[in-house]
N, C-alpha and C positions, 0 to 999 in steps of 0.2 A: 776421377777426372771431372773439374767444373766445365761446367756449359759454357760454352762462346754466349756472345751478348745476343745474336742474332736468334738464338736458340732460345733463350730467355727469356725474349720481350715476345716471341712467335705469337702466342693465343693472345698476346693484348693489340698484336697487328688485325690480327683475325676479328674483335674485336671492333678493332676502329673502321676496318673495310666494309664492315656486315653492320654499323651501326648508322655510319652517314648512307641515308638512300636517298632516294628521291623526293621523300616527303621532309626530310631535311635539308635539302637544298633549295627547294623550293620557299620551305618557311624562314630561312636563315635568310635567302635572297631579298622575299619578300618585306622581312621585317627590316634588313636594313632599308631598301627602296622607301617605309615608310617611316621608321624611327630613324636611319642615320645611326651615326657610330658612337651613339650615347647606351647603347644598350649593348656593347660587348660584354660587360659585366656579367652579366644575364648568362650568357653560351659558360663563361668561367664557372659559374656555381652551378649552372645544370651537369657540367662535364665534373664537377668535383660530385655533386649528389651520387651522380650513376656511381663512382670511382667508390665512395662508399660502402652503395648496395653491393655491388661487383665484388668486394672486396670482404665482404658479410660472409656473402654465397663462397668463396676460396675457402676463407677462414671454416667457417661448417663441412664442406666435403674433405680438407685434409685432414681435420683435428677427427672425422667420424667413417671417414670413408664410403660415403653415403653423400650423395646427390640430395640438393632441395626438396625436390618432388620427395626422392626415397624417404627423407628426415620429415615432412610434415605425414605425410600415410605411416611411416611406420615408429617414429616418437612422439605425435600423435594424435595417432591411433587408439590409445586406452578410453578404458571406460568412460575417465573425467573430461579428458580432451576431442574425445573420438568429434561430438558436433562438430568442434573448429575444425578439424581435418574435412567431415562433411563439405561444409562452404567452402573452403577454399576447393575442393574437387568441384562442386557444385559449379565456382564462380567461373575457375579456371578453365575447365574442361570446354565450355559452350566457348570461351572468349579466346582459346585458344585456337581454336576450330575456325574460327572464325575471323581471326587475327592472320591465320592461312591463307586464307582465300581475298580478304583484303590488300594487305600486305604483298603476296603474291602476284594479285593480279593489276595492283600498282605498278611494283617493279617490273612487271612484263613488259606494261603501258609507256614507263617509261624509258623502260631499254627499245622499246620502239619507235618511240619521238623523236630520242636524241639518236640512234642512228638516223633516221629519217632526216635530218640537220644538218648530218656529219654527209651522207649521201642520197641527196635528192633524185634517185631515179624514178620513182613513181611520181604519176599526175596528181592521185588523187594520196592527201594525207592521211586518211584514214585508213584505206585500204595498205597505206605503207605503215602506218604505227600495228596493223594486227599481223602483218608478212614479218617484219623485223622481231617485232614482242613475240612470234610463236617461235620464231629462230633463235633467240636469244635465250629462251629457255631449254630449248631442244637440244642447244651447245652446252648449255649449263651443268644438264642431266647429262651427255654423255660424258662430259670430261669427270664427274664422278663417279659414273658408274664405271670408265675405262682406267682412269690414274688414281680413284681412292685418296685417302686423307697426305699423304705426299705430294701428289701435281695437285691438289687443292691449296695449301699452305703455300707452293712459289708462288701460282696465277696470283692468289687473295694479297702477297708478296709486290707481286709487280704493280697489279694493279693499287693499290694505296701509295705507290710508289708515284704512277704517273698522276691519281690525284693529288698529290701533294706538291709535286713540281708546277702544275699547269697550272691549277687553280690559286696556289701559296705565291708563284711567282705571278700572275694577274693579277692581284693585291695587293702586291709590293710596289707595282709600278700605281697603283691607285691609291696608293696608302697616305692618307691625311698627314698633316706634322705630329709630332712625336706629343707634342704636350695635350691633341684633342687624343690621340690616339688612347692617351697615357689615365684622360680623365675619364674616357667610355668603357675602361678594363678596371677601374676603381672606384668610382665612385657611382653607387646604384641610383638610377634617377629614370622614370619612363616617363619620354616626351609624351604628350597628347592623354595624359590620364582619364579624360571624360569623356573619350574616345574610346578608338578603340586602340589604343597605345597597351592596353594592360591585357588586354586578350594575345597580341600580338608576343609580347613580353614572357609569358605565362607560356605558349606555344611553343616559343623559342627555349626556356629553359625546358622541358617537361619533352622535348625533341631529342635536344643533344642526348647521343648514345642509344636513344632505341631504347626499349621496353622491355620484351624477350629476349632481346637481343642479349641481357645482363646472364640468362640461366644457360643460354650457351656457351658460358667460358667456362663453367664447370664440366664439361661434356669433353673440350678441348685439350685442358690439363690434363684429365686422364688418358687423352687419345698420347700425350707425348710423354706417359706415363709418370707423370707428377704427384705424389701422393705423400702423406705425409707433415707433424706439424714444423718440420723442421724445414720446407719449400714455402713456406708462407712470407719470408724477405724475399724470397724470389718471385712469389706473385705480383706481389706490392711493388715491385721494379718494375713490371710486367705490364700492369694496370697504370700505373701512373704515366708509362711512355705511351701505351693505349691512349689514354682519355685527353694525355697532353694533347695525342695528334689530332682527336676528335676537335678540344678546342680549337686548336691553330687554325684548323682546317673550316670550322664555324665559324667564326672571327674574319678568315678570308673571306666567308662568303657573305657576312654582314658590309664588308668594307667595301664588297666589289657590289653588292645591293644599294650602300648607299652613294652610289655615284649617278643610279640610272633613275630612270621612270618607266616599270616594268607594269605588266597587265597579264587578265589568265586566269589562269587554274590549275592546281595538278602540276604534271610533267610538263605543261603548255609554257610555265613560268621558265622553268629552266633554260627554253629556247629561246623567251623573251629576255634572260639576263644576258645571254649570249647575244641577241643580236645588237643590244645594248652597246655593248664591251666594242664592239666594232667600231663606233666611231672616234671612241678615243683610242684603242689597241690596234683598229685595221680589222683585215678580214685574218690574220694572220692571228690574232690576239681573241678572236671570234674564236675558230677553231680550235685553239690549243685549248683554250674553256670546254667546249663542246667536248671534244677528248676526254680531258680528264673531268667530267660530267657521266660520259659514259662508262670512264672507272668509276665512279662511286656508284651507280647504278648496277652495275653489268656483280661489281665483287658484294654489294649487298646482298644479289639476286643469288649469288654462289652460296654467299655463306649462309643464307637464311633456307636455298632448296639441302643444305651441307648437313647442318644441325637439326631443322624443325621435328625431321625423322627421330633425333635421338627422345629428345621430349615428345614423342608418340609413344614412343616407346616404351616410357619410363606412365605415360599416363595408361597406358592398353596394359598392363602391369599392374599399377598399382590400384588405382580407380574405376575402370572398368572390367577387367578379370578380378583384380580385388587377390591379388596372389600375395601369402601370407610370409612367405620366405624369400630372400635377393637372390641374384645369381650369384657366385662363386667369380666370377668376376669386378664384384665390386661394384663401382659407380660408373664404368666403362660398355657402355650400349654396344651389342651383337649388329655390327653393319650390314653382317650376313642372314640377320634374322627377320623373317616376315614381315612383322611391322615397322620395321627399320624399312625396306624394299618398297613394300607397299605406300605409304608413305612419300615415301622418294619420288615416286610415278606418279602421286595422287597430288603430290604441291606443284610439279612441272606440268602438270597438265588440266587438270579444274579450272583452276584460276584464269584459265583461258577465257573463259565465259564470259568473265569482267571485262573484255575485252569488246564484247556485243550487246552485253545485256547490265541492264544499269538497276542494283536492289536497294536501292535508296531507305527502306524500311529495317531491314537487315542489316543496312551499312550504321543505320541513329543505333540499334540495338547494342550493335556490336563499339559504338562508340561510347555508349552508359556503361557497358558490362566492364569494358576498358577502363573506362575511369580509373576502377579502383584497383589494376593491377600492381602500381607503384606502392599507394598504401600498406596496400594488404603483403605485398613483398617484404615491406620493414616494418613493419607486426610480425610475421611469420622468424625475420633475423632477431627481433628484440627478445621474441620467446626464446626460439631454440639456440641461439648462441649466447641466452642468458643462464642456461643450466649448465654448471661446472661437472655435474656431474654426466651428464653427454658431452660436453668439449674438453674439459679440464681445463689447464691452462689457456685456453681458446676465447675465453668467454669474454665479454662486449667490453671494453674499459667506458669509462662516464663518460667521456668526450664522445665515443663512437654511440652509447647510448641518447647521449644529448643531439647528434646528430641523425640518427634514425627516430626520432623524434620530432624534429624539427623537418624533417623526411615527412614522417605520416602527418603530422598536421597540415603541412603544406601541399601535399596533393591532394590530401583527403579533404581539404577545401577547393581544389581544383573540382576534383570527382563531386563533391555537393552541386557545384556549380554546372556541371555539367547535368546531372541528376534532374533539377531542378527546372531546366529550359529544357 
């Protein structure tokens, strides 16, 4: 029996819900507010690059049945290769850790903001952004640990549902003529180059889709038990209606950026696009933003407390127990097992702290260490989906080669640049 369509594109919704957060909204807003609708372009190749990597990591776990993490620890792992599996534990492990508690304690922040937006009952704002941000992860954690990976995929469902209506229809009625439209999606050009036009530019592509967010759709497909090199048209249907929505949904928020004059920080911006949107939308066209603001926030905040667990799990495994043989399961993480649990309590709950306390030294750390996760992600596809005799048929064709190439170069000049200041 073939899969309904709905079933299909599932882990590339999960995907686009858990990829747009708050730090992409902010910087899609912001950068249109400064650049205008000359750098949609931008959001399109950042949302094709991920579409790429995304689609590396499918290719490798059905052709081997083994997880990224599992394929660098344990193909390699030998004598010859063992170093590079080193570094990459080495690099991953601390920026992963760390990418938790950031990340986390972002999205708390700003599921706290934007409720606080949507319902003004406290005096003071700050006291309302930490009351909302501990209750929105509070609901988070339970709706997982009470409905598990099925009332996960409807919420993650609905919600990308209502961001895509609120904010795609706030765009449409903001939406420039067809032919500036037509030239900011084609033709690559960053206003204000000797500015900061190219930092912005750079942010904006290197945002669309999130980071880790790419090694959570391996974790996904096995949860709906997709395995196999004969699912790999089905991913790529999967991924491509994924990153479409990423774009769209990017693209709205450069269009609905470059209408306003917004100011801020953080989640602070988001509030500033919306109050924006008010005097040409109403209070009416305020809210419906704010809304579907708090979907892209509230289903990030799911699907990253949903997954992060699975890659603990896979790292408490392979890297720090250093366990020589997989489970019998495959590439499919035990939700019922320890560090899966553990985990789960330890993202909804830490990252609170972010919420009080500001590590500004740990935050530069953890943004160097970052750099080079993109890189090093298409170095890691260029090796292991270049050995035919681990993928078979699977293995990288020259276009995808040329593309994860033009992948590492490009961030790995990001990541110098980053290194360097």
């Amino acid at each position: 029996m073939r899969p309904g369509f709905f079933r299909i594109i599932g882990p590339g919704i999960l995907v686009a819900a858990t990829g747009v957060g708050a730090g992409d909204l902010a910087t899609a807003g912001f950068s249109g507010s400064q650049l205008g609708t000359a750098i949609l372009w931008a959001v399109l190749v950042g949302a094709f690059l991920k579409f790429v990597l995304t689609e590396g990591l499918a290719r490798w776990q059905l052709a081997t049945g083994l997880t990224l993490l599992e394929g660098t620890a344990l193909k390699l792992g030998n004598s010859v290769t063992w170093p590079l599996a080193r570094i990459v534990g080495w690099l991953f492990v601390p920026y992963f850790l760390l990418w938790t508690f950031f990340v986390g304690s972002a999205l708390i922040s700003a599921c706290g903001v934007t409720l606080y937006a949507i319902f003004p009952v406290f005096e003071n704002p700050n006291t309302a952004k930490v009351i909302f941000g501990i209750l929105s992860s509070l609901v988070g954690l339970s709706l997982l640990l009470l409905g598990g990976f099925p009332l996960f995929e409807k919420i993650m469902g609905v919600c990308i549902g209502i961001m895509f209506l609120t904010v795609v229809a706030s765009a449409a009625v903001l939406m420039p003529g067809p032919l500036e439209l037509l030239k900011g999606m084609t033709i690559p050009r960053i206003p204000d180059m000797s500015g900061s036009g190219l930092s912005w530019t750079i942010a904006l592509m290197g945002g669309v889709g999130g980071t880790v967010t790419i090694l959570c759709y391996g974790y996904w497909i096995a949860e709906i038990g997709r395995a196999g090199r004969d699912k790999l048209k089905i991913c790529r249907i999967d991924l491509a209606t994924g990153y479409g929505t990423i774009a769209i949904f990017g693209m709205a928020l450069v269009i609905i950026g470059s209408t306003a004059t917004i100011e801020g920080g953080g989640a602070g911006l988001i509030v500033s696009l919306a109050d924006s949107l008010e005097s040409s939308l109403g209070q009416t066209g305020r809210w419906l933003f704010l809304i579907g603001a708090f979907g892209a926030v509230f289903s990030s905040l799911l699907g990253v407390w949903q997954a992060a667990p699975y890659l603990f799990a896979d790292i408490w495994d392979l890297f720090l127990k250093k366990t020589a043989t997989r489970r019998k399961t495959g590439a499919l993480v035990d939700r019922r097992s320890l560090p899966y649990r553990t985990y789960l309590f330890a993202i909804a709950i830490v990252p609170m702290l972010g919420l009080i306390v500001q590590f500004r030294e740990i935050q530069k750390l953890y943004a160097i260490i970052g750099a080079a996760f993109i890189p090093m992600l298409a170095a890691l596809l260029l090796i292991l989906n270049g050995r035919r005799k681990w993928v078979g048929a699977s293995t990288n064709r020259p276009s995808t080669v040329l593309a994860l190439i033009v992948i590492l170069l490009f961030f790995g000049w990001i990541a110098w640049r980053v290194w360097i200041h």
